[in-house]
mmCIF file of the N, C-alpha and C atoms, coordinates in Angstrom:
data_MODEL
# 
_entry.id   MODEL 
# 
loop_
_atom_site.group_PDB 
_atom_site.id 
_atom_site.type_symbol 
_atom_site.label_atom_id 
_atom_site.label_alt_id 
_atom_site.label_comp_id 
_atom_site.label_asym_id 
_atom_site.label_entity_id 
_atom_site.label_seq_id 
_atom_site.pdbx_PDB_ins_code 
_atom_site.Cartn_x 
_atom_site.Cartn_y 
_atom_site.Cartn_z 
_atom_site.occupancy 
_atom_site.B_iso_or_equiv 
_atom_site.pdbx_formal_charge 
_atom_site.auth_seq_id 
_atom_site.auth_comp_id 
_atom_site.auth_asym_id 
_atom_site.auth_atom_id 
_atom_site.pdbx_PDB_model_num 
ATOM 1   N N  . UNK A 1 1  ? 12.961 -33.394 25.550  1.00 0.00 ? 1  UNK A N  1 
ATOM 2   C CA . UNK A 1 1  ? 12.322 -32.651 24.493  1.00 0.00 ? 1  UNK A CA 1 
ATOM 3   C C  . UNK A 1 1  ? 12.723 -31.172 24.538  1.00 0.00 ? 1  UNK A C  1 
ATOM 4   N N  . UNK A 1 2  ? 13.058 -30.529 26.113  1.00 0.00 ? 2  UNK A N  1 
ATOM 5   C CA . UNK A 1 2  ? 13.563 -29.043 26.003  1.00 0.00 ? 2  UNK A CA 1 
ATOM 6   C C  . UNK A 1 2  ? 14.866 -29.156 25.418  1.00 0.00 ? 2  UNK A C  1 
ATOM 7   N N  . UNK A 1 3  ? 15.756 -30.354 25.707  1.00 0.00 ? 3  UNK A N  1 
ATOM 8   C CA . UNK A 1 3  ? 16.606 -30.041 24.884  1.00 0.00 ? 3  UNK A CA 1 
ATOM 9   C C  . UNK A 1 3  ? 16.990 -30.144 23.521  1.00 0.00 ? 3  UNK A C  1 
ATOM 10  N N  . UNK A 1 4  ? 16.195 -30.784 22.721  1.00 0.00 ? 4  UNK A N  1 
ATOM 11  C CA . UNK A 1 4  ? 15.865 -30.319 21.166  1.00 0.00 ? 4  UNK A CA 1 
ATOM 12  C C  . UNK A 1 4  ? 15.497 -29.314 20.661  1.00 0.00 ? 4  UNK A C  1 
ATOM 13  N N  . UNK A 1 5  ? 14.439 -28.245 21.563  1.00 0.00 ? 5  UNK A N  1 
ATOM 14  C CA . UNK A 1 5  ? 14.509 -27.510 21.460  1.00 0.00 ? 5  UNK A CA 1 
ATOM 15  C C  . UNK A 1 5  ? 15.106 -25.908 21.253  1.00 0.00 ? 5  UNK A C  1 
ATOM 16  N N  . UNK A 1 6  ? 16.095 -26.468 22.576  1.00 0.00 ? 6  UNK A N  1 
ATOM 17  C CA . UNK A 1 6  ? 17.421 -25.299 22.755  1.00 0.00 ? 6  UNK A CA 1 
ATOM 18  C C  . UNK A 1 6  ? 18.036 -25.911 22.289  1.00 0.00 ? 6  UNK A C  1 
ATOM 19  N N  . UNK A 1 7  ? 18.440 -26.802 21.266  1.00 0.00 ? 7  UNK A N  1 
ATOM 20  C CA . UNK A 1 7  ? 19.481 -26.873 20.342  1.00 0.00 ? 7  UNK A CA 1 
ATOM 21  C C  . UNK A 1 7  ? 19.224 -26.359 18.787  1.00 0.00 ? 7  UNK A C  1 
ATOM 22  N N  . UNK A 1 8  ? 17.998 -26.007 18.942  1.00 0.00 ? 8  UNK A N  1 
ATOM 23  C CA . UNK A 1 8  ? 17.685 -25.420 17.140  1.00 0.00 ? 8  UNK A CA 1 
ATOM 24  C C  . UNK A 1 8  ? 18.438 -24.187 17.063  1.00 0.00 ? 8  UNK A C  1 
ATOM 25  N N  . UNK A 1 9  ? 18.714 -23.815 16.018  1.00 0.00 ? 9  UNK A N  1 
ATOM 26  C CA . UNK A 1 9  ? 19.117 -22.790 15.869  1.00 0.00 ? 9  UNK A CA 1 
ATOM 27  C C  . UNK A 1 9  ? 18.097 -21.802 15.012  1.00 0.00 ? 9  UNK A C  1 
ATOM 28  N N  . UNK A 1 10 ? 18.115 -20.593 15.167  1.00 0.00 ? 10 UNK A N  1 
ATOM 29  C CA . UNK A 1 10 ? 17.064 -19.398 14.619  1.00 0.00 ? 10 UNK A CA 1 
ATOM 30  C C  . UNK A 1 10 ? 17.466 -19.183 13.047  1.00 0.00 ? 10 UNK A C  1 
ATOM 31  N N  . UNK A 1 11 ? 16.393 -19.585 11.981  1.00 0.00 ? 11 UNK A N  1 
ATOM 32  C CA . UNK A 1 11 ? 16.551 -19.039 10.945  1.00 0.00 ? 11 UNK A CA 1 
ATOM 33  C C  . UNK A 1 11 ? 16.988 -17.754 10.672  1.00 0.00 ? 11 UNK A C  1 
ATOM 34  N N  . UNK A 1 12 ? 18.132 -17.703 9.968   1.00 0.00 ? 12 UNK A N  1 
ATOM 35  C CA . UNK A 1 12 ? 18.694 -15.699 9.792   1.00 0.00 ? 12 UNK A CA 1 
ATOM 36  C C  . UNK A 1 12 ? 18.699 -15.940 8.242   1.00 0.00 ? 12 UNK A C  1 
ATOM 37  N N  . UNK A 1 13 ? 17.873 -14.263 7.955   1.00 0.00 ? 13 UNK A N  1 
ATOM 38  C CA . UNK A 1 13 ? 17.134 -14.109 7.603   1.00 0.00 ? 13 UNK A CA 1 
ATOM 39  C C  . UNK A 1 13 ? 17.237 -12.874 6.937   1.00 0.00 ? 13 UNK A C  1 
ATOM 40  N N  . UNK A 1 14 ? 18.420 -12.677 5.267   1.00 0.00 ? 14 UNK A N  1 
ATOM 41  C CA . UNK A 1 14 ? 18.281 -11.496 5.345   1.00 0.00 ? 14 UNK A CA 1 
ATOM 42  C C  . UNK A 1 14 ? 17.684 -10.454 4.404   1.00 0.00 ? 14 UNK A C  1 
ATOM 43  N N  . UNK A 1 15 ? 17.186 -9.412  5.189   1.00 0.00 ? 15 UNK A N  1 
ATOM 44  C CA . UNK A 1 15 ? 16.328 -8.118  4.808   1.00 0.00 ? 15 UNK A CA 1 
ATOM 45  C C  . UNK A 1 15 ? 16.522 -7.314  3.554   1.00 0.00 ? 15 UNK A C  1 
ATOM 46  N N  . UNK A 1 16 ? 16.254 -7.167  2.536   1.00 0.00 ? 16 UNK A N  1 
ATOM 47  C CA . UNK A 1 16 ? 16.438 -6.287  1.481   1.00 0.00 ? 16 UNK A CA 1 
ATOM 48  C C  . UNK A 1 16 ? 15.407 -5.318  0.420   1.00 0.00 ? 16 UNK A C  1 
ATOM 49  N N  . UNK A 1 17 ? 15.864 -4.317  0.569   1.00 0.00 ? 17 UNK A N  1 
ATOM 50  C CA . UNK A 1 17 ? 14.609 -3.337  0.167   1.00 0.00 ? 17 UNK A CA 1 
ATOM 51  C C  . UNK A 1 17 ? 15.335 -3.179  -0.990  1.00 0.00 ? 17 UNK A C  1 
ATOM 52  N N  . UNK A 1 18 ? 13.456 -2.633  -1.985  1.00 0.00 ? 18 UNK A N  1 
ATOM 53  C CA . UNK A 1 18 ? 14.341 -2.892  -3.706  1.00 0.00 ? 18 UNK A CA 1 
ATOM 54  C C  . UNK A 1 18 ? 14.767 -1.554  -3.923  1.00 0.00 ? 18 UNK A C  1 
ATOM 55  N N  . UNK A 1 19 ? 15.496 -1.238  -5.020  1.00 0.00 ? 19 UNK A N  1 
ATOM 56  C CA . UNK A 1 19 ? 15.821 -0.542  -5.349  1.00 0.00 ? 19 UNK A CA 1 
ATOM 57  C C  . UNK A 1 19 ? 15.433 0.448   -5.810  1.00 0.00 ? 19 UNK A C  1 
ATOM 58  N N  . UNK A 1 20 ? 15.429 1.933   -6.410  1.00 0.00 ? 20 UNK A N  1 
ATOM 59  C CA . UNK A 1 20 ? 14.633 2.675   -6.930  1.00 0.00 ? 20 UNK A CA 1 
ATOM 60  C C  . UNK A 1 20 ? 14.874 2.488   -8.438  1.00 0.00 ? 20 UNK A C  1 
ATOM 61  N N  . UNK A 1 21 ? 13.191 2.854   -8.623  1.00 0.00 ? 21 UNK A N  1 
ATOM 62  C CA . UNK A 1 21 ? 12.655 3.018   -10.037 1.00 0.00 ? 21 UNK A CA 1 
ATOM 63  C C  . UNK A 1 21 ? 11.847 3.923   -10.255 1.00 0.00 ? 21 UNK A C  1 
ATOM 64  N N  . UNK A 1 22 ? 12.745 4.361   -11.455 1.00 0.00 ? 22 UNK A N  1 
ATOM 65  C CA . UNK A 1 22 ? 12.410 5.771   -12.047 1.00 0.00 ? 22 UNK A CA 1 
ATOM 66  C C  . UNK A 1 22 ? 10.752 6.057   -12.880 1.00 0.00 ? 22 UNK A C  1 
ATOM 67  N N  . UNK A 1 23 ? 9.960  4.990   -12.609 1.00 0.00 ? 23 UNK A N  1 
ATOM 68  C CA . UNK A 1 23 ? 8.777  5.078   -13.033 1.00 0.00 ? 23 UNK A CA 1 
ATOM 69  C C  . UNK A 1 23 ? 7.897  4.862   -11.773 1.00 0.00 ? 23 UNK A C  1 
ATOM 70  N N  . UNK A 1 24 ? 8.558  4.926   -10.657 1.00 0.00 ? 24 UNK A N  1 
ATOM 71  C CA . UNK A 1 24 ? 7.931  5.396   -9.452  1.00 0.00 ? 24 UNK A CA 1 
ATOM 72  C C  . UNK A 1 24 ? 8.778  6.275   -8.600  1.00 0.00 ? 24 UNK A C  1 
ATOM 73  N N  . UNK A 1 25 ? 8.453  7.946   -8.554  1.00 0.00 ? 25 UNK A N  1 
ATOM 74  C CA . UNK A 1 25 ? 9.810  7.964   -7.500  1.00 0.00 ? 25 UNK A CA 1 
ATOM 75  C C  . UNK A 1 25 ? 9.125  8.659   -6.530  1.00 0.00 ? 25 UNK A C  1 
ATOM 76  N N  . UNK A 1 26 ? 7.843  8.393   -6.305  1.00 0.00 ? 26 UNK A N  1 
ATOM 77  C CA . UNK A 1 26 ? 7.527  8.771   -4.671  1.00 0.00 ? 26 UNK A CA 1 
ATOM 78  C C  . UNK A 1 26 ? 7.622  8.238   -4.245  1.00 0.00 ? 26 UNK A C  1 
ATOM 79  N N  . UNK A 1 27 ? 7.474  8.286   -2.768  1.00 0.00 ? 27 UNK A N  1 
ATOM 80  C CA . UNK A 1 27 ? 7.136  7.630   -1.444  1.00 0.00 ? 27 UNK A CA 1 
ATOM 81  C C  . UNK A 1 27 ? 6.270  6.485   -1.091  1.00 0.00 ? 27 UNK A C  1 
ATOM 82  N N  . UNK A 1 28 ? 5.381  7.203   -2.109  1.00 0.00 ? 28 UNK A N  1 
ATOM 83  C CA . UNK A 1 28 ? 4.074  5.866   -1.805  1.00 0.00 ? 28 UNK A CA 1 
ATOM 84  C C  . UNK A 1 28 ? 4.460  4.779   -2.780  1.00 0.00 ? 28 UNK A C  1 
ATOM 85  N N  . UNK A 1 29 ? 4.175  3.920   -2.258  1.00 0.00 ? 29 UNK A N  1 
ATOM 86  C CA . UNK A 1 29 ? 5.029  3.049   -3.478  1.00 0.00 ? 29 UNK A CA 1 
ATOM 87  C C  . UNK A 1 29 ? 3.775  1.567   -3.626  1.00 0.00 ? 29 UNK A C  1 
ATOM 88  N N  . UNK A 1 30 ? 2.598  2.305   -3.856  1.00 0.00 ? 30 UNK A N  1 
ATOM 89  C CA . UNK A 1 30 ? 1.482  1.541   -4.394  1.00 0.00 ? 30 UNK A CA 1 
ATOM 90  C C  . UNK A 1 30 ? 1.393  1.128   -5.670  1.00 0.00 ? 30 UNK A C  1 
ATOM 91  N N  . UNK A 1 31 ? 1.688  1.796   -6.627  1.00 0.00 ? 31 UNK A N  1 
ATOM 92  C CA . UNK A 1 31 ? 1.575  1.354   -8.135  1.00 0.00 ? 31 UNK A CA 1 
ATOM 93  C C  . UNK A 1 31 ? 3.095  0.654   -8.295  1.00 0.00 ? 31 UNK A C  1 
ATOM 94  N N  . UNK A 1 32 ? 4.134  0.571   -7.539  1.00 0.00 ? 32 UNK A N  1 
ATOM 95  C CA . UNK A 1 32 ? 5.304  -0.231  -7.398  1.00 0.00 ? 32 UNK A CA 1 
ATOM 96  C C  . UNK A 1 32 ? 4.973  -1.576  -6.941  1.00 0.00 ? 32 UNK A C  1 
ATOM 97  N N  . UNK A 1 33 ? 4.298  -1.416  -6.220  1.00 0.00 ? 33 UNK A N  1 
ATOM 98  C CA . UNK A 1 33 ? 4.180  -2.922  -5.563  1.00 0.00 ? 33 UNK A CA 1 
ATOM 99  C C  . UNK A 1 33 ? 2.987  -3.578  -6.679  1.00 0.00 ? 33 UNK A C  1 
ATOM 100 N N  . UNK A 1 34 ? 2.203  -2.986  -6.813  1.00 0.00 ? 34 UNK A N  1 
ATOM 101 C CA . UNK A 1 34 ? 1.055  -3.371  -8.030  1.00 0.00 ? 34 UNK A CA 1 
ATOM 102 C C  . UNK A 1 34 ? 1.734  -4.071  -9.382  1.00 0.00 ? 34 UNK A C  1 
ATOM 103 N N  . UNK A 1 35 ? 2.839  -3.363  -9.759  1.00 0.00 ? 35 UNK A N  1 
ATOM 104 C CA . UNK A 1 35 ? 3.135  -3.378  -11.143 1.00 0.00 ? 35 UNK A CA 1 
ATOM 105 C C  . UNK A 1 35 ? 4.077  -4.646  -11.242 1.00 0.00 ? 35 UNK A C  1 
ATOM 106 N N  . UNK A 1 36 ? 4.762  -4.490  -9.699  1.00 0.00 ? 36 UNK A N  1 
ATOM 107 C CA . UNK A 1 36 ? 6.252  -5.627  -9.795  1.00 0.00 ? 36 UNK A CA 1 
ATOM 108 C C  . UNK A 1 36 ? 4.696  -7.060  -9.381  1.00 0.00 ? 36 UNK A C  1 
ATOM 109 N N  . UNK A 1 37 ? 3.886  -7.005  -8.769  1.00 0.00 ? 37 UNK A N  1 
ATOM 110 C CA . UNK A 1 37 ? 3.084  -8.249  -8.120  1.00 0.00 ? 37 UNK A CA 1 
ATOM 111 C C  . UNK A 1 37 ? 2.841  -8.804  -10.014 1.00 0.00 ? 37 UNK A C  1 
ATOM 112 N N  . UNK A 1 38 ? 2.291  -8.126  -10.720 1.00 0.00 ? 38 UNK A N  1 
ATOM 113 C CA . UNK A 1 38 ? 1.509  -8.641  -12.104 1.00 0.00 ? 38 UNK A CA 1 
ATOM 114 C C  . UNK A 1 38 ? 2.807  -8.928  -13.001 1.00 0.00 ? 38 UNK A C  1 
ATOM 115 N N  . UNK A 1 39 ? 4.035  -8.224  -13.130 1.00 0.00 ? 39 UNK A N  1 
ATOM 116 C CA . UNK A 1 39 ? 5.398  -8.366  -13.991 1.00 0.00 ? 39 UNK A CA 1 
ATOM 117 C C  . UNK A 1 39 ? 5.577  -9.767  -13.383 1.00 0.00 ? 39 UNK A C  1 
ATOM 118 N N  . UNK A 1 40 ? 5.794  -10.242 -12.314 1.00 0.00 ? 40 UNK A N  1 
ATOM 119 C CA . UNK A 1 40 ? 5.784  -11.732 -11.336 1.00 0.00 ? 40 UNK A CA 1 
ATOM 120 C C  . UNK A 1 40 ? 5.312  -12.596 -12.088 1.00 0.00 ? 40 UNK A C  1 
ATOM 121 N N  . UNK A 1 41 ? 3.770  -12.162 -11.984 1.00 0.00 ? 41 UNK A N  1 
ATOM 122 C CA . UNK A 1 41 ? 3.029  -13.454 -12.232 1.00 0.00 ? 41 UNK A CA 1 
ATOM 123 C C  . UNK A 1 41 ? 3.182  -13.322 -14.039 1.00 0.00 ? 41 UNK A C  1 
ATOM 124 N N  . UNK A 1 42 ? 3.052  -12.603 -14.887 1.00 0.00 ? 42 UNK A N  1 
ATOM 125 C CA . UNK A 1 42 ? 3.097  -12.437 -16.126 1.00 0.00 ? 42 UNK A CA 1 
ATOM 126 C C  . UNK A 1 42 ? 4.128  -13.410 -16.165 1.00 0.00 ? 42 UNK A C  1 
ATOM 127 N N  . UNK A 1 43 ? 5.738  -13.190 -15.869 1.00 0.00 ? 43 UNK A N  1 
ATOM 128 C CA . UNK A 1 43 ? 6.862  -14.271 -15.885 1.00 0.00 ? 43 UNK A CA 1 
ATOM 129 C C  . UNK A 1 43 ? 6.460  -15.117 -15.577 1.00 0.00 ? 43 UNK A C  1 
ATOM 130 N N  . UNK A 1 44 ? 6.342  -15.785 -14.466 1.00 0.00 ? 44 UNK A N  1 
ATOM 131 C CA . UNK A 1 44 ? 6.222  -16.762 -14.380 1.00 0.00 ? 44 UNK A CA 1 
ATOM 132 C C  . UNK A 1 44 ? 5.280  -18.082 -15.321 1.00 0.00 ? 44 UNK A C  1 
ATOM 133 N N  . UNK A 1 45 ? 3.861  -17.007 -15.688 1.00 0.00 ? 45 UNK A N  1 
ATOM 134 C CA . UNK A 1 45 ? 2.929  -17.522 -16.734 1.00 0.00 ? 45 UNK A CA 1 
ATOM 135 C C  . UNK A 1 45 ? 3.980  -18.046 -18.075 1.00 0.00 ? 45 UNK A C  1 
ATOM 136 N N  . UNK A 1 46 ? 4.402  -17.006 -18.309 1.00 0.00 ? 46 UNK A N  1 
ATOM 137 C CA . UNK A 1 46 ? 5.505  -17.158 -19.655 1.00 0.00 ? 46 UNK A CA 1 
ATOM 138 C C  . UNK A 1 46 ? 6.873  -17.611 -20.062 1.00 0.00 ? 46 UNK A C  1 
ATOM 139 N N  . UNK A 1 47 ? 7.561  -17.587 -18.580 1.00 0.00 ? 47 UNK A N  1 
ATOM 140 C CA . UNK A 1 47 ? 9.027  -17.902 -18.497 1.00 0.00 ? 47 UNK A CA 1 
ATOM 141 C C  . UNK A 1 47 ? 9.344  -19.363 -17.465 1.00 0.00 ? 47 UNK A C  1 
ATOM 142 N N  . UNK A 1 48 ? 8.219  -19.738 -16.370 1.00 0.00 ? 48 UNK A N  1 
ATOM 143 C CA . UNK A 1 48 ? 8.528  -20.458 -15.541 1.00 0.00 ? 48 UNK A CA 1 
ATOM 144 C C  . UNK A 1 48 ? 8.958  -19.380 -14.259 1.00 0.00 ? 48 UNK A C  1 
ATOM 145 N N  . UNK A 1 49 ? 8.943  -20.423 -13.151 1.00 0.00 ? 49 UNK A N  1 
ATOM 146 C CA . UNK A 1 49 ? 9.264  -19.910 -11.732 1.00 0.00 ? 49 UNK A CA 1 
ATOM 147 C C  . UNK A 1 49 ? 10.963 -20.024 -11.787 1.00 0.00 ? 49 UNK A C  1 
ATOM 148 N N  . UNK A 1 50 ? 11.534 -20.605 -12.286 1.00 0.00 ? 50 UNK A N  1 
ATOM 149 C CA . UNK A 1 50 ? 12.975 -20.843 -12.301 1.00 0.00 ? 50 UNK A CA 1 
ATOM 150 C C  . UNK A 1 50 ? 13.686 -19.661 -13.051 1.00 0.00 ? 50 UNK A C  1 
ATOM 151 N N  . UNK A 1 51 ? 13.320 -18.699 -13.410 1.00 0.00 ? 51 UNK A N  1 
ATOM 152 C CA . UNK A 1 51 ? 13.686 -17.491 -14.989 1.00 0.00 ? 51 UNK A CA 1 
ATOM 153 C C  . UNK A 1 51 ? 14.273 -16.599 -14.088 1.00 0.00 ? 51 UNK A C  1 
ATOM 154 N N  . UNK A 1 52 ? 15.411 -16.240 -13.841 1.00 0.00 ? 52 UNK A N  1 
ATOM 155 C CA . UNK A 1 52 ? 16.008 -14.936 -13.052 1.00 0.00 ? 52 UNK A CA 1 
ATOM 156 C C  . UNK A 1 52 ? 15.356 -13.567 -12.586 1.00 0.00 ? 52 UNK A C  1 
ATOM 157 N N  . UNK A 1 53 ? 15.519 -13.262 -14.239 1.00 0.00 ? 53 UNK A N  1 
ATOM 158 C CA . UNK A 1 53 ? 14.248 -12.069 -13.929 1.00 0.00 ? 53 UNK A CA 1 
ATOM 159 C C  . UNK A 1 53 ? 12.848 -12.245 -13.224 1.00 0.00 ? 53 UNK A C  1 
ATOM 160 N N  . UNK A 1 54 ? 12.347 -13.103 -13.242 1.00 0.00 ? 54 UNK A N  1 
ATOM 161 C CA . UNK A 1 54 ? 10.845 -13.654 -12.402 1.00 0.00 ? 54 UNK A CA 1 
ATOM 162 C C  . UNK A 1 54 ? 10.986 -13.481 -10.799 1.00 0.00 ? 54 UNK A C  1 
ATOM 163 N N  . UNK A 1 55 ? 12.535 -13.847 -10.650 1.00 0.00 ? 55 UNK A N  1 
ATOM 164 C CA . UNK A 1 55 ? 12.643 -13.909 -8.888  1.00 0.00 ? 55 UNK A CA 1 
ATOM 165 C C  . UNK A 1 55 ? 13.295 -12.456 -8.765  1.00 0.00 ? 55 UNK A C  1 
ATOM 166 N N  . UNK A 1 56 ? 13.510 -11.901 -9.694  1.00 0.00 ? 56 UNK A N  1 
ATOM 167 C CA . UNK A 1 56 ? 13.796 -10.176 -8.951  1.00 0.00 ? 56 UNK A CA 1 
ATOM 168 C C  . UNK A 1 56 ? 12.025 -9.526  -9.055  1.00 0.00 ? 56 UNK A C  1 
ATOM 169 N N  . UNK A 1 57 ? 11.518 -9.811  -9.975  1.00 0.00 ? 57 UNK A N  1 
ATOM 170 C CA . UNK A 1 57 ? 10.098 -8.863  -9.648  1.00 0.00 ? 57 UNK A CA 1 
ATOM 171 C C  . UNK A 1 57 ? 9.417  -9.713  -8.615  1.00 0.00 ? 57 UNK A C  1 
ATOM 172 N N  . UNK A 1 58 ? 9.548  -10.877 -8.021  1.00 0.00 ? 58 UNK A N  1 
ATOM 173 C CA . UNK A 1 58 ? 9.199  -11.748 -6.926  1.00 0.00 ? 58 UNK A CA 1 
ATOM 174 C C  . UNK A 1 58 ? 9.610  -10.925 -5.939  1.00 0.00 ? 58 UNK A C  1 
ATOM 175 N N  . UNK A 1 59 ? 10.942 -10.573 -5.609  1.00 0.00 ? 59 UNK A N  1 
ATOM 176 C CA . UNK A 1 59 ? 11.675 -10.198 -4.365  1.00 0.00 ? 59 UNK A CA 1 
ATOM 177 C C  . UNK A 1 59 ? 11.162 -8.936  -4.057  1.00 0.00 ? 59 UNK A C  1 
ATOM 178 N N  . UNK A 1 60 ? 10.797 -7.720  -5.200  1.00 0.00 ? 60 UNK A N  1 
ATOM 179 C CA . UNK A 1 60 ? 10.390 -6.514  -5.316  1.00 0.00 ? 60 UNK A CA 1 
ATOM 180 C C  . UNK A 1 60 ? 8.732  -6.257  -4.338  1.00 0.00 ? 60 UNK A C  1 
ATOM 181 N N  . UNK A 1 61 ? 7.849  -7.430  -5.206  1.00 0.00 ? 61 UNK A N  1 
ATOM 182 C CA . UNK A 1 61 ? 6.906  -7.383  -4.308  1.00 0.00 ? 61 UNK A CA 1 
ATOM 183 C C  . UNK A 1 61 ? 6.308  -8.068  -2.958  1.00 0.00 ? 61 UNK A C  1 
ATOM 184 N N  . UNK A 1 62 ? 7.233  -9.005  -2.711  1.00 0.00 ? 62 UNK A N  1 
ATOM 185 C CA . UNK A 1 62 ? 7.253  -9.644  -1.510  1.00 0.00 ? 62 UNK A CA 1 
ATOM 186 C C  . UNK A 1 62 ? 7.707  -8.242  -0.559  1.00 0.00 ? 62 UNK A C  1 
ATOM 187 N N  . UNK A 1 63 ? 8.593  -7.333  -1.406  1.00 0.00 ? 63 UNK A N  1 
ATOM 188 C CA . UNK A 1 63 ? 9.566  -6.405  -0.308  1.00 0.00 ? 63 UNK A CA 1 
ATOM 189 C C  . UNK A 1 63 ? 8.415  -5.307  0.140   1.00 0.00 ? 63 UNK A C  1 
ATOM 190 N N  . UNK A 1 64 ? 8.008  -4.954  -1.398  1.00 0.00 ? 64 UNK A N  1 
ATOM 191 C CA . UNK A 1 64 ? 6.756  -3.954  -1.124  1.00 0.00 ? 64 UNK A CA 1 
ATOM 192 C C  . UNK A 1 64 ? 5.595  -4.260  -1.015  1.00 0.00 ? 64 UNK A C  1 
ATOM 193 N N  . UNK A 1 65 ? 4.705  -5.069  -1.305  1.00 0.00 ? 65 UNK A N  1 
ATOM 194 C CA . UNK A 1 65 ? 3.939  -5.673  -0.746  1.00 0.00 ? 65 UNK A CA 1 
ATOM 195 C C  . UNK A 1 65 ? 3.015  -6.137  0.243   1.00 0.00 ? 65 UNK A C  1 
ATOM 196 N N  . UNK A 1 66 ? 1.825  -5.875  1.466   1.00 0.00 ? 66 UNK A N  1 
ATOM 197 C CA . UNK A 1 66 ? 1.615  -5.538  2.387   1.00 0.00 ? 66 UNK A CA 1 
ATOM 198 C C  . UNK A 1 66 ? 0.331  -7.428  1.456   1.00 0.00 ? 66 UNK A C  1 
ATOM 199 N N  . UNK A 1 67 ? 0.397  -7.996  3.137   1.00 0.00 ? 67 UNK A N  1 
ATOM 200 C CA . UNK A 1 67 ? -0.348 -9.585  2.473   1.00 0.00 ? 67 UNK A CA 1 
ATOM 201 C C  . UNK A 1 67 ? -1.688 -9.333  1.916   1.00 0.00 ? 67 UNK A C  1 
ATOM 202 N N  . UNK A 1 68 ? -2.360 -10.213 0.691   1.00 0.00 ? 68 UNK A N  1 
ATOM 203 C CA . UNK A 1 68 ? -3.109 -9.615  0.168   1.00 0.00 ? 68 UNK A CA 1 
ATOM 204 C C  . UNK A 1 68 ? -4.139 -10.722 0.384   1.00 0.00 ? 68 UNK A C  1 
ATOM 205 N N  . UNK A 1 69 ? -5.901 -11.049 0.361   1.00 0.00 ? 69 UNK A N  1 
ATOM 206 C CA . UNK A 1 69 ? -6.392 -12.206 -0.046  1.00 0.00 ? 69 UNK A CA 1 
ATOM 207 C C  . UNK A 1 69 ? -6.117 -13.124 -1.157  1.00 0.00 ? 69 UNK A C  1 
ATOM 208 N N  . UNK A 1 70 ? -6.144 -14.072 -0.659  1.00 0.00 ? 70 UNK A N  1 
ATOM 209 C CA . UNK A 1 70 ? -5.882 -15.018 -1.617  1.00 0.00 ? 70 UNK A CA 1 
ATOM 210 C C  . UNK A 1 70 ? -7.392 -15.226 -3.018  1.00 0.00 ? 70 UNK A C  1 
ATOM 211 N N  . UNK A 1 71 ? -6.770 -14.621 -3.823  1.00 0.00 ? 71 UNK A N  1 
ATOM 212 C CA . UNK A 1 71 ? -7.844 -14.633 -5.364  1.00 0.00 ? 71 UNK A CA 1 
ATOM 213 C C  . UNK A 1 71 ? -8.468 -13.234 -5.342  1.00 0.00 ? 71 UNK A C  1 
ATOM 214 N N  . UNK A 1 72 ? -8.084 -12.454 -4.997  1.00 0.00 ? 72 UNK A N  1 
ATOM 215 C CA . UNK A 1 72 ? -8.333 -10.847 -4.957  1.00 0.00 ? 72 UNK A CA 1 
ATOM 216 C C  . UNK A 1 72 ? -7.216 -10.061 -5.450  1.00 0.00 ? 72 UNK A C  1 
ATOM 217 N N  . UNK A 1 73 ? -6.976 -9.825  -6.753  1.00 0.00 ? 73 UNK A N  1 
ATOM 218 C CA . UNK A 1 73 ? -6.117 -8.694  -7.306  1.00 0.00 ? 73 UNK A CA 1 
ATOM 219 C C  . UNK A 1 73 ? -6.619 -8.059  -8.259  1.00 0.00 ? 73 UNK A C  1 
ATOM 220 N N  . UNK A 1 74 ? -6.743 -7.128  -8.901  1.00 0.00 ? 74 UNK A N  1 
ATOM 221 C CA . UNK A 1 74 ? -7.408 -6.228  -9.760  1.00 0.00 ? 74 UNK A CA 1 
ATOM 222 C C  . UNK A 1 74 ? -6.914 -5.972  -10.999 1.00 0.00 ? 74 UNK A C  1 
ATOM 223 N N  . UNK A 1 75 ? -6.307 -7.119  -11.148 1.00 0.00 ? 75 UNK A N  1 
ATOM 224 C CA . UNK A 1 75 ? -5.444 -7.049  -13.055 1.00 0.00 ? 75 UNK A CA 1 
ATOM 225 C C  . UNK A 1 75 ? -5.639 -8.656  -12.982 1.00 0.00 ? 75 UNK A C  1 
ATOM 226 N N  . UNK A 1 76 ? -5.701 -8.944  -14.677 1.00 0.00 ? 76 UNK A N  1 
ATOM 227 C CA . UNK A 1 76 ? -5.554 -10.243 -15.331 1.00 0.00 ? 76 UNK A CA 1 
ATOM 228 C C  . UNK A 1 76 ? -3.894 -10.439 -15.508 1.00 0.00 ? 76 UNK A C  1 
ATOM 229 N N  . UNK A 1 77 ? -3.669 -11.480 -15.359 1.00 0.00 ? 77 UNK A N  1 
ATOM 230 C CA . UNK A 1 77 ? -2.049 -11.677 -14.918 1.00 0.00 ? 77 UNK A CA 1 
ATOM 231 C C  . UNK A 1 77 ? -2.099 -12.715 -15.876 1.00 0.00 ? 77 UNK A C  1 
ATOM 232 N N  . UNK A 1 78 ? -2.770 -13.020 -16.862 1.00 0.00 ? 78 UNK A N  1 
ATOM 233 C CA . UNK A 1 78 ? -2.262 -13.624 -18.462 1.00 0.00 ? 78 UNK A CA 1 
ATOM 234 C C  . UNK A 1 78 ? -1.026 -13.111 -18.702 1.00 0.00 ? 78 UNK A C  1 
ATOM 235 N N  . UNK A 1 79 ? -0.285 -13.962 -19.758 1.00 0.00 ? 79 UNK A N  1 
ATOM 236 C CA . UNK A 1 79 ? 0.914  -13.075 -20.450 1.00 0.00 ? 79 UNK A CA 1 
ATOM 237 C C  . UNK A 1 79 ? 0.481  -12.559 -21.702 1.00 0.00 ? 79 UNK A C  1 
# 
């Protein structure tokens, strides 16, 4: 069984921070992560999980993003 073990290999895994946007350009990047979390779910409501654009505002707030409760966000995410 140890040796199934030491034969896995380590998921790699790679890191990417989003890009800048000019309707946030401080530091704090709270209303960034807010805005890309609800643009997400709005797509997805309206376009599907499969829609390109849906998985870049996905990637944005997964990046910025700090984990949140599950059924606790402070906007209606209707489209």
């Amino acid at each position: 069984m140890a040796e199934a073990a030491a034969e896995e290999k380590p998921v790699k895994r790679i890191l990417q921070t989003v890009g800048f946007d000019a309707r946030f350009p401080n530091t704090n990047q709270t209303r960034h992560c807010f805005q890309s979390y609800i643009d997400y779910h709005k797509c997805v409501n309206a376009k599907g999980e499969d829609f390109a654009p849906c998985k870049q505002f996905f990637r944005a707030y997964k990046s910025l993003c700090p984990k949140r409760e599950a059924g606790k966000f402070p906007a209606s995410l209707e489209p």
